[in-house]
C-alpha positions in Angstrom: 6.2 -18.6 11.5 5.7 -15.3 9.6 8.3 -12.6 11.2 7.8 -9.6 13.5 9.6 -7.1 12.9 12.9 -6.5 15.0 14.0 -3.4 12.8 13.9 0.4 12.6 14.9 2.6 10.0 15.9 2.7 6.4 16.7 0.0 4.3 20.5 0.6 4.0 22.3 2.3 1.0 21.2 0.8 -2.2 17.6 -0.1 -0.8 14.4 1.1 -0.4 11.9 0.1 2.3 8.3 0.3 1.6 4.9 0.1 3.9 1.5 -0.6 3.3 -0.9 -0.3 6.2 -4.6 -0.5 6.3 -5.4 2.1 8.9 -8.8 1.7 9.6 -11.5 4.1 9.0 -12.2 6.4 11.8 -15.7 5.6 13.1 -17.7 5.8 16.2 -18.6 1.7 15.6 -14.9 0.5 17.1 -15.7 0.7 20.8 -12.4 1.2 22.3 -10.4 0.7 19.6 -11.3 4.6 17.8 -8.8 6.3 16.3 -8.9 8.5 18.9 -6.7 5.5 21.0 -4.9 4.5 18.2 -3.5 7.4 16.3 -0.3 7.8 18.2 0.5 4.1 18.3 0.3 4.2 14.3 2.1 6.9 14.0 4.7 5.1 15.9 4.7 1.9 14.0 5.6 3.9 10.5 7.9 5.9 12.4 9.7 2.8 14.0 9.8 1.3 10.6 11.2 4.9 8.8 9.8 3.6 5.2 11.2 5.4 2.2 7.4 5.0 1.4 4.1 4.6 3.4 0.6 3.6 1.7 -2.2 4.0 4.1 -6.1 3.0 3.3 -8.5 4.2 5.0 -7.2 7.7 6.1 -9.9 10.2 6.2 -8.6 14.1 6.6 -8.5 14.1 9.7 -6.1 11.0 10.8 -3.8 12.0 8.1 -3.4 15.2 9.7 -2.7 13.7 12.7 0.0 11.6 11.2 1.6 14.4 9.7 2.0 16.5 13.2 3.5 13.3 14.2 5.6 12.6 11.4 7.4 15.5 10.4 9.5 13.6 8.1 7.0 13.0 5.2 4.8 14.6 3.1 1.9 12.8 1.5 0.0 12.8 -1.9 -3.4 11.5 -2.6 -6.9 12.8 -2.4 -10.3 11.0 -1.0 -11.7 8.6 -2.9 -15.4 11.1 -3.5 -12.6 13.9 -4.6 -10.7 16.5 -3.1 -10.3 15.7 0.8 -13.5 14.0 0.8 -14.2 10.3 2.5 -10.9 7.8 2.5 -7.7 8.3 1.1 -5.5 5.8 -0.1 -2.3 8.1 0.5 1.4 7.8 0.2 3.6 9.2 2.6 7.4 9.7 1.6 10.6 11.2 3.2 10.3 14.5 2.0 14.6 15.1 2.6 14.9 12.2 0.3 12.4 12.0 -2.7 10.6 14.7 -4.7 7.7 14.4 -6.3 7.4 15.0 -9.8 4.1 13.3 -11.1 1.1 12.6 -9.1 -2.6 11.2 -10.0 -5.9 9.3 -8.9 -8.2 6.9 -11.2 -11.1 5.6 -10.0 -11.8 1.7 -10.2 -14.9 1.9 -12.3 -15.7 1.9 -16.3 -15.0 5.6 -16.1 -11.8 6.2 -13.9 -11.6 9.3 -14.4 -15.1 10.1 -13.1 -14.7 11.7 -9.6 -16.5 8.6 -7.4 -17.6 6.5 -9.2 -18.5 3.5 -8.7 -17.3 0.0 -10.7 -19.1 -3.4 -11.8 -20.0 -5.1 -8.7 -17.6 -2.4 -5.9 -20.1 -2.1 -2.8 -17.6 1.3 -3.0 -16.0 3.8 -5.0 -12.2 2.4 -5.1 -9.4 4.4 -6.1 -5.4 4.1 -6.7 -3.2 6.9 -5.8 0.3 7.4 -7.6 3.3 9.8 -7.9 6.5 9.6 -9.6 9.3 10.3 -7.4 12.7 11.4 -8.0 15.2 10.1 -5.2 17.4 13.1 -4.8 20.7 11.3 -4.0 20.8 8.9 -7.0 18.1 10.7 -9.7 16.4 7.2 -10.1 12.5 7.8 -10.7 10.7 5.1 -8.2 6.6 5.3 -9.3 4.7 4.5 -6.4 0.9 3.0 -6.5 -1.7 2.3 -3.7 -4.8 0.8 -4.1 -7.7 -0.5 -1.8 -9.8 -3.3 -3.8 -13.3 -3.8 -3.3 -14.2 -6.6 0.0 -17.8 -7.2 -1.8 -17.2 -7.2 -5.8 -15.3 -10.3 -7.6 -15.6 -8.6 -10.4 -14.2 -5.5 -9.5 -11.5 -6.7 -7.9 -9.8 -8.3 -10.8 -11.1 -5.4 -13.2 -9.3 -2.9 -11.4 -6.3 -4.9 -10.4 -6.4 -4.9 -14.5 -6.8 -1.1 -14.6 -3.8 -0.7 -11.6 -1.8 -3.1 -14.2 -2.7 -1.0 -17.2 -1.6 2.4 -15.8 1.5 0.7 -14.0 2.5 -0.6 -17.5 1.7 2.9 -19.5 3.7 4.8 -17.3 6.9 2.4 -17.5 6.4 3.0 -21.4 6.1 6.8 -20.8 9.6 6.6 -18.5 11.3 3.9 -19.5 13.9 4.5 -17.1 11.4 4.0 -13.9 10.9 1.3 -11.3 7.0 0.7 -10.1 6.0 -0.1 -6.5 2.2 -1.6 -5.8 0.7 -1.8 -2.7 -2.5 -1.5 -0.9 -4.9 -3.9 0.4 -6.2 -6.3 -2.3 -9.0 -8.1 -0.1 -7.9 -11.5 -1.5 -5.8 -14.3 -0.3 -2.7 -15.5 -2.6 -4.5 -17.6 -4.6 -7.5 -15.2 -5.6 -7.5 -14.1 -9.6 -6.3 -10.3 -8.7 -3.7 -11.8 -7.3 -2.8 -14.1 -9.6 -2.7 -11.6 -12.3 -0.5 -9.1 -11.0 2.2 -11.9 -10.4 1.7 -12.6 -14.1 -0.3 -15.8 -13.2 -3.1 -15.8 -15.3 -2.7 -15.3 -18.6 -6.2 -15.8 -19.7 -6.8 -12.4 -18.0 -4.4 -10.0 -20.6 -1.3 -8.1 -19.9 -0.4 -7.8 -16.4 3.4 -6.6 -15.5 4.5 -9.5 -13.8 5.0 -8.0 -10.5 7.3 -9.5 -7.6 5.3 -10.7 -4.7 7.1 -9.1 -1.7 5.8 -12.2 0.6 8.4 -14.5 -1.8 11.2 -13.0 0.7 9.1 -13.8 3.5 10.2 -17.6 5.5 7.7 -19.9 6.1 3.9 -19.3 6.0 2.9 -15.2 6.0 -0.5 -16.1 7.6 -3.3 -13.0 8.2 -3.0 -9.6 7.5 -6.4 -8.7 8.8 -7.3 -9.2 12.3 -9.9 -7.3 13.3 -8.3 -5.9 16.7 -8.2 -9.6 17.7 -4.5 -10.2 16.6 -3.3 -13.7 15.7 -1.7 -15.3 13.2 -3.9 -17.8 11.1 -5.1 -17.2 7.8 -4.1 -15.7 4.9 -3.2 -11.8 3.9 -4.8 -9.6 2.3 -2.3 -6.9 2.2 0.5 -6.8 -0.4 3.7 -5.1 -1.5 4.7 -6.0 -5.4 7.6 -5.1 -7.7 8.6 -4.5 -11.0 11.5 -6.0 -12.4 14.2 -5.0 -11.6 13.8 -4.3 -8.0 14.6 -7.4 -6.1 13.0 -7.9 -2.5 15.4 -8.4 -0.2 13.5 -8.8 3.0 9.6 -9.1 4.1 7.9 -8.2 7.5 4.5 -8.7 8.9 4.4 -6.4 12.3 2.3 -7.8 14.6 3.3 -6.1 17.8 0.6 -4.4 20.1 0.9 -2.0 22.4 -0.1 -3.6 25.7 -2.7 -5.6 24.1 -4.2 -2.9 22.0 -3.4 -3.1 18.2 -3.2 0.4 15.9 -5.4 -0.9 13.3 -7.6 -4.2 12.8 -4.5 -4.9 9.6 -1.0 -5.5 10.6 1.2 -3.3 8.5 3.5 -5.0 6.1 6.8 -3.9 4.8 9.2 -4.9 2.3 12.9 -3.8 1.4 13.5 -3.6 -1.7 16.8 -3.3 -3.9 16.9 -0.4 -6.3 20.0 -0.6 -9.4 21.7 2.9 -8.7 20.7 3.6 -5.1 
């Protein structure tokens, strides 16, 4: 039975602890479940978890904001995916008294990624990744941190800029050598799916990939859904991931399915993932 989590706060001494969580867009359509009712019950799932770093999709302006008034730990990065603060974000929040940022970018998924919204192959949206390079203040290690949402309409586009998320993953690891990459976001694929596949250095066919660590491998027994659509449960697959480069080690893996007297603060469950980091 995939694990609830039973935890709060950091990852211990030489670890770091890392959340992705799909927030859902704010939008009039969710009767009940706005983010109007749900903001403060997000805001205190990150904050029970106390990542190192949190990857959000979906965030426009606004519920970032919001997030921020509520953690006053963290400072984020990452614009909207149509440029500046417009439409969703795929942000990263980190703990501001522990990491400084050093680097930060956007690409587009798209033949042009660095055209401000555009849109790729078969994407029904614009997709973007957000990263920074991070410099943990205790140690000096440089963590790069990635977050993507993948298309939920285009097979193409999915594995095209899972390839693209790859390629920039592996030219920055050239460019600082001395680095250790973190992926997540919401993939919109089970396991098995070729994006998938490729990260974990699966499918050769499809080029170079890094060869990312699956953070689910330190998860027991099936991980079942990650999406739920406000209903909750447990069967099905996830499409939500945490990945690693070599030589980060995952340690532990939670899906958090708690609600908050039936209601859920997003139709995902967050995941997180505790990772071991050489010199922390």
């Amino acid at each position: 039975m995939t694990e609830q989590a039973g935890t709060t706060g950091n990852a211990g001494e030489n670890g770091l602890k890392i959340m992705t969580f799909n927030l859902r867009t704010h939008t009039a359509n969710d009767a009940g479940n706005e983010w109007l009712h749900r903001a403060s019950q997000a805001a205190e799932t990150i904050a029970a978890h106390a990542p190192s770093f949190a990857g959000v999709q979906e965030g426009y302006l606004i519920m970032l904001e919001e997030l921020e008034r509520e953690l006053p730990g963290y400072d984020r990065i990452g614009e909207g995916r149509l440029g500046g603060i417009q439409d969703e974000h795929c942000a990263i929040f980190y703990r501001k008294n522990e990491f400084e940022p050093l680097e930060q970018g956007q690409f587009w998924l798209s033949e042009t990624p660095e055209s401000v919204g555009s849109l790729g192959w078969d994407s029904d949206y614009p997709r973007i990744c957000t990263w920074g390079r991070f410099r943990h203040l205790a140690s000096g290690s440089e963590i790069r941190v990635y977050n993507t949402h993948l298309d939920h309409i285009g097979e193409t586009a999915r594995i095209e800029g899972a390839k693209l998320v790859a390629a920039a993953m592996l030219r920055h690891k050239e460019q600082r050598p001395g680095s250790f990459g973190i992926l997540m976001g919401d993939m919109n694929g089970g396991p098995s799916d070729a994006p998938l596949r490729y990260l974990r250095g699966e499918l050769a066919e499809a080029g170079l990939a890094p060869g990312l660590v699956d953070a689910y491998t330190a998860l027991p027994g099936e991980v079942g859904r990650t999406f739920h659509d406000f209903l909750g449960g447990l069967e099905g697959e996830p499409i939500d991931y945490i990945f690693a480069e070599a030589p980060l080690e995952v340690s532990r893996t939670v899906v958090d399915r708690r609600d908050f007297s039936g209601k859920y603060p997003s139709d995902h469950y967050p995941v997180i993932a505790e990772l071991v980091l050489p010199g922390i």
